[in-house]
C-alpha positions as CSV (number, residue, x, y, z in Angstrom):
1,X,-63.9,22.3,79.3
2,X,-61.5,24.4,76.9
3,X,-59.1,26.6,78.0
4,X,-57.1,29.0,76.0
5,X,-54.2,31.0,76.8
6,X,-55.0,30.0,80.5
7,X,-58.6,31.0,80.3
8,X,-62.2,29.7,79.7
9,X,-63.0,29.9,75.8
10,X,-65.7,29.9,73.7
11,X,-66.2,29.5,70.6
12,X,-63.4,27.9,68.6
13,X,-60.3,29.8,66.2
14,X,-60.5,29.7,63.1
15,X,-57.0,27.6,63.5
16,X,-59.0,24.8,64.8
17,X,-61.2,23.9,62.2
18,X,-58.3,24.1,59.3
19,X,-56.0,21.5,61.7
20,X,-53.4,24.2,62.3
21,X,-52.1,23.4,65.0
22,X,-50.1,20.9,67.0
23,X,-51.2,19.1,70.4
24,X,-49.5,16.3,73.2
25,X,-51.9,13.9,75.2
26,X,-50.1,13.7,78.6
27,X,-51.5,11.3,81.6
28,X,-52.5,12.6,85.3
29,X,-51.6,10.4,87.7
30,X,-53.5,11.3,91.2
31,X,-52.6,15.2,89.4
32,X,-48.9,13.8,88.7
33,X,-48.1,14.5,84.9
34,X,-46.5,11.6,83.2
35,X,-43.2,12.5,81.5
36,X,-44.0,15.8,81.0
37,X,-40.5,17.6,79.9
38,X,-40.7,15.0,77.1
39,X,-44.1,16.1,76.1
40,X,-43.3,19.6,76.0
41,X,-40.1,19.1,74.4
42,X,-41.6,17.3,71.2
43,X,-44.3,19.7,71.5
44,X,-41.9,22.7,71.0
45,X,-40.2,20.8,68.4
46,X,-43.1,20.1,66.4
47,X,-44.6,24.0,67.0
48,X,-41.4,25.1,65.2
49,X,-41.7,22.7,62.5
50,X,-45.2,23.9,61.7
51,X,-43.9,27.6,62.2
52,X,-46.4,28.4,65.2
53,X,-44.9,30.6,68.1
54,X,-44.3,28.4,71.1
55,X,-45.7,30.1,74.1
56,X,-42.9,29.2,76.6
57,X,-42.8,25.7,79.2
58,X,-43.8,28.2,82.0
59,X,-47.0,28.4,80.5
60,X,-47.3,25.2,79.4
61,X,-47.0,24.2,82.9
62,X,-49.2,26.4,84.8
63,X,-52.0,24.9,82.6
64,X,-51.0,21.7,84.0
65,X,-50.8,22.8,87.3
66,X,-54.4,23.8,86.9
67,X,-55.8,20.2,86.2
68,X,-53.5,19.0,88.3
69,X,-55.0,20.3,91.6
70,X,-58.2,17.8,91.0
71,X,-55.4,15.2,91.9
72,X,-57.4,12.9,89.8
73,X,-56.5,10.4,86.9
74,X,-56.6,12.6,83.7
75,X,-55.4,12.4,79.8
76,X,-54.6,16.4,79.1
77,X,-54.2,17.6,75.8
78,X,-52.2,20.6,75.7
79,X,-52.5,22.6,72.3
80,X,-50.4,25.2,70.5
81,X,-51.9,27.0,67.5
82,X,-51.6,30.5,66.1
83,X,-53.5,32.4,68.5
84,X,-52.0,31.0,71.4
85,X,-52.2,27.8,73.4
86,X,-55.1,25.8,74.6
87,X,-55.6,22.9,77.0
88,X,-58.7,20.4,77.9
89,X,-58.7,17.2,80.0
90,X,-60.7,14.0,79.8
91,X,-61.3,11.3,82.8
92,X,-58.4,8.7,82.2
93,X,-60.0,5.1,81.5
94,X,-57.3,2.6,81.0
95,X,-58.0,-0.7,78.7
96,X,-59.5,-4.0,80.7
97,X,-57.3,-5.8,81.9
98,X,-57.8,-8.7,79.8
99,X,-56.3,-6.7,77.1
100,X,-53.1,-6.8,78.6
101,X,-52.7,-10.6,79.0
102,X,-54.9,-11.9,76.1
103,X,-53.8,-8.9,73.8
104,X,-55.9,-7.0,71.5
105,X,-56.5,-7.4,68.2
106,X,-56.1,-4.7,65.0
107,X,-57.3,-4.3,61.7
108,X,-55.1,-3.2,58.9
109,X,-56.5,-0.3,57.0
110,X,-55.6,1.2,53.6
111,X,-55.8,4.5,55.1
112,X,-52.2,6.5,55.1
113,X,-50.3,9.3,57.0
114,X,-49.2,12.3,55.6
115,X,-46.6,12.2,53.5
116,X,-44.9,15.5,55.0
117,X,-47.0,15.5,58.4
118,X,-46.8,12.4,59.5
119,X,-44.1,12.4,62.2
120,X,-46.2,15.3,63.4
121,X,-48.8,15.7,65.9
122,X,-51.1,18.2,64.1
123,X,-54.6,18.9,63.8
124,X,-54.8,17.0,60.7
125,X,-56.1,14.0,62.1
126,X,-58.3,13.0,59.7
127,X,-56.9,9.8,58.6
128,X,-56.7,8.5,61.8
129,X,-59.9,9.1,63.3
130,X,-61.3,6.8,59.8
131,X,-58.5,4.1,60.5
132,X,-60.1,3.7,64.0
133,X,-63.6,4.0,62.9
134,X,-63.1,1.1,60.5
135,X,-60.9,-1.0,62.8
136,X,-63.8,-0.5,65.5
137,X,-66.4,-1.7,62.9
138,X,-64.4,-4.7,62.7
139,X,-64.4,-5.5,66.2
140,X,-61.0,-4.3,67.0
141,X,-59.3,-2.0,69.1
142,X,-56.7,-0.3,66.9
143,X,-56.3,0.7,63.1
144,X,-53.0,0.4,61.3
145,X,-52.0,3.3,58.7
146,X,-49.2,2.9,55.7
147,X,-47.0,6.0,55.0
148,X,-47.2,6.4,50.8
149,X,-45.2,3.8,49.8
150,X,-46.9,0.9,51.5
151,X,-45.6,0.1,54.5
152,X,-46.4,-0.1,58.2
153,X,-46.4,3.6,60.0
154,X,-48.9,3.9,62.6
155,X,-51.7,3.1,64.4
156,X,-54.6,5.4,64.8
157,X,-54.0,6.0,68.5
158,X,-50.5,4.1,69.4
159,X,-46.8,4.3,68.0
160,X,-45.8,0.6,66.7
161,X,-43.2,-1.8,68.1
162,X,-42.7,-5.3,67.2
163,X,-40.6,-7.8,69.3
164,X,-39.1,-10.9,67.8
165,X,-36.1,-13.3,68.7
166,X,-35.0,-10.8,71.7
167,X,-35.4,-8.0,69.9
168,X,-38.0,-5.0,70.2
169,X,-38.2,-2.4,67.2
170,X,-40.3,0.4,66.5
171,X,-41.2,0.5,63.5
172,X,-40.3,3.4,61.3
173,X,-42.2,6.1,59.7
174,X,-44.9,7.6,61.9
175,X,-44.8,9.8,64.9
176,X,-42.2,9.9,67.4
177,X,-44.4,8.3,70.1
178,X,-43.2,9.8,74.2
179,X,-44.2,6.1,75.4
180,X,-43.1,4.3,72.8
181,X,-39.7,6.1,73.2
182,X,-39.9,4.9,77.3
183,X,-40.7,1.5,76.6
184,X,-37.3,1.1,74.3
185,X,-35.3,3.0,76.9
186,X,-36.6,1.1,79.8
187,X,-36.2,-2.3,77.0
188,X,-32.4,-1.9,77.2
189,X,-32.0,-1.6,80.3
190,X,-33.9,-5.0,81.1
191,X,-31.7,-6.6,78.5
192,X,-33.7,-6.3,75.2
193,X,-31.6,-5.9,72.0
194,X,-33.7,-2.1,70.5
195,X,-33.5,-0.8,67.5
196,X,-35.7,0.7,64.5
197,X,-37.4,-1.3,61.1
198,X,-39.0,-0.9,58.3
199,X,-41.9,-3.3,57.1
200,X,-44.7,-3.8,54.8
201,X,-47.8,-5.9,56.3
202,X,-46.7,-8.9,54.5
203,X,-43.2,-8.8,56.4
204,X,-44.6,-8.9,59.8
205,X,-43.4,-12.0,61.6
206,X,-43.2,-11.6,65.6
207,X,-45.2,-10.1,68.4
208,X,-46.9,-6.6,67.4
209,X,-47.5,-3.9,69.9
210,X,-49.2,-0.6,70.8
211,X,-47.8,2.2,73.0
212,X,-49.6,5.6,73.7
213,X,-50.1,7.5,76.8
214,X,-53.9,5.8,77.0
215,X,-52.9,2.1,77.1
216,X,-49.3,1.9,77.9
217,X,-48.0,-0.9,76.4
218,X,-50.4,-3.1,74.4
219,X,-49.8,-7.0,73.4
220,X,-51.8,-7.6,69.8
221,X,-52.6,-11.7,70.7
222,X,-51.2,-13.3,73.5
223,X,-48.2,-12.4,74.5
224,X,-45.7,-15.7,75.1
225,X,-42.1,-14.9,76.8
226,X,-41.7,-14.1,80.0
227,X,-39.3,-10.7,79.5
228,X,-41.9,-9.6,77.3
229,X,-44.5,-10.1,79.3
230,X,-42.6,-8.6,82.6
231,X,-41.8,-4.9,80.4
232,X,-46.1,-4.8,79.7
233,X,-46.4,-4.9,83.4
234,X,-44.3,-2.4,83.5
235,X,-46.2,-0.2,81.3
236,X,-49.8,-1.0,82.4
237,X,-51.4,1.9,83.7
């Protein structure tokens, strides 16, 4: 169901079909929203950027007070776009949980962000709904995307991190992912040395891995050391 400006709607504006607009994905726990100021914070940011009136937290929030009264497990996508704001939610279904102590695998694509909207989360998605076709014809769970000059951004559906030698590192580029962002804070504070990297495919030595409000924190392969495997726990919805 679609909801616009706190109401049933039907049939789409004209902002929706051009991509002109910018969106969260937020998860309901038993109706509990999952870092929510964060979400509407980067939400607001990324409004502005684009130029789109932000409608205010209040009423940001009383849509998710709405969903949140089926006290059910939920992804909600709030949306702000010319006319307004929308919202719609989905059943949550996490990963198996096989995925989270064999790992997943990916497939590199040559697909690539935006060169100006990248660290955006827009409507202009096109990109990454082909990165995750193609990686899902390949029998994998996740698509990688280059920005223009060749080197790692994003995935199709997660922010990117890579751990080597003690260290974890999201890798620069793409969008500012909420859970990615969570998983370095809560990182340091079990001890991990965090910080930021830029790499081309050929440079990627270490253990890759996928954060995004669906999965949590994803290992690509097996994951090995013990601290590493401990902050996945942590993460696993």
């Amino acid at each position: 169901m679609l909801r616009i400006n706190g109401r049933p709607a039907h049939p789409l504006p004209e902002a929706f079909w051009h991509g002109f607009f910018v969106f969260t994905t937020l998860r309901l726990l038993q109706g509990q929203p999952l870092w929510l100021p964060a979400h509407l914070e980067r939400l607001r940011r990324h409004a502005a950027a684009l130029g789109l009136a932000f409608p205010g937290f209040a009423a940001l929030e009383q849509e998710v007070m709405h969903f949140s009264l089926a006290k059910a497990d939920l992804l909600l996508r709030l949306v702000v776009f010319p006319e307004g704001y929308a919202s719609s939610a989905r059943p949550f279904v996490p990963p198996p949980a096989a995925a989270y102590t064999s790992g997943v695998r990916v497939w590199l694509t040559a697909r690539q962000i935006h060169p100006d909207l990248g660290r955006y989360k827009t409507g202009s998605y096109l990109a990454y709904r082909l990165a995750r076709l193609e990686a899902e014809r390949h029998g994998c769970f996740e698509g990688l995307l280059l920005d223009k000059d060749g080197y790692l951004a994003d995935g199709s559906r997660t922010s990117l991190l890579l751990y080597r030698e003690g260290e974890l590192c999201a890798l620069l580029g793409g969008l500012e992912g909420i859970t990615r962002q969570k998983v370095l804070e809560c990182a340091a504070g079990m001890g991990f040395r965090v910080g930021k990297v830029r790499l081309r495919p050929d440079e990627l030595t270490g253990q890759l891995l996928l954060a995004g409000t669906g999965v949590g924190l994803l290992p690509v392969g097996q994951p090995t050391d013990a601290a590493l495997q401990e902050l996945i726990a942590r993460f696993r919805p």
